[in-house]
N, C-alpha and C positions, 0 to 999 in steps of 0.2 A: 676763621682760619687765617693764620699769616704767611708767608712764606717762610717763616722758621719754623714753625708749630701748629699743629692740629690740636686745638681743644674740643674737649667732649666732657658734656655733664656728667659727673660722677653718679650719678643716680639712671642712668642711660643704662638698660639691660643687655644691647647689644655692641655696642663698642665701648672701646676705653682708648685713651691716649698716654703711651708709653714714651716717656722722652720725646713728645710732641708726634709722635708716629702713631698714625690711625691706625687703629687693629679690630676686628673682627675678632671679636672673645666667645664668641660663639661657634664658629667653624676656623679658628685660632688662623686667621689670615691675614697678612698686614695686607692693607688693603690703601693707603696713601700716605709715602713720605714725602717731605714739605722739600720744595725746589729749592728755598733758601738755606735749607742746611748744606753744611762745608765738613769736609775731611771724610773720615770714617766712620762706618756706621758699622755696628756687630746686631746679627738677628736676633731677637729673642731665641731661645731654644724652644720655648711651648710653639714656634708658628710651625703649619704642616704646608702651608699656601703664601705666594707671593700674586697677590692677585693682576688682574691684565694692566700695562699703563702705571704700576706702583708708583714707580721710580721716575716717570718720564720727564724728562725735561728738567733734569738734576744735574745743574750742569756743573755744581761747586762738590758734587760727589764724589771722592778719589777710590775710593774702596769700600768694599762690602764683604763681610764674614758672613757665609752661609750656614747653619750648623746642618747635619745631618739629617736631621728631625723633619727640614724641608722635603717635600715628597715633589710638589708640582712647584713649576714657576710658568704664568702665564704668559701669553703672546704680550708681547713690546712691553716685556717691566721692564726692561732696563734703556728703551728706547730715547735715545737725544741725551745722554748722558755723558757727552762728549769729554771729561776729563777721567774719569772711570778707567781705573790701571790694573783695578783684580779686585 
């Protein structure tokens, strides 16, 4: 993992890495974006879960689109995100 990107083996049955963003393909969760990514980020629409701690410490983070789709977001995803505007 770098802090721009989470890679995951292609052949891996339970995650996959979308735009460098870990995801949980099996309970459709993003479960870790990279603290080095900048600007704006838009959700998949398949995630149902923002798991705990996702986001934390994302500090070049400006924004995030949440789609609908999202049902739960856990304790401190969006925690030490200090440039985070909406």
């Amino acid at each position: 993992m770098s802090e721009f990107a989470i890679d995951v083996d292609l052949k891996n049955p339970n995650y996959e890495s979308i735009d460098g963003v870990l995801i949980d393909k099996v309970n459709n969760t993003l479960v870790q974006f990279p603290a080095g990514k900048n600007g704006a980020y838009t959700i998949p629409s398949f995630i149902k879960t923002i798991r705990t701690c996702a986001f934390q410490g994302c500090d070049k983070l400006e924004s995030v689109s949440i789609p609908d789709n999202v049902t739960s977001i856990k304790d401190n995803a969006f925690q030490h995100c200090k440039n985070l505007k909406q």
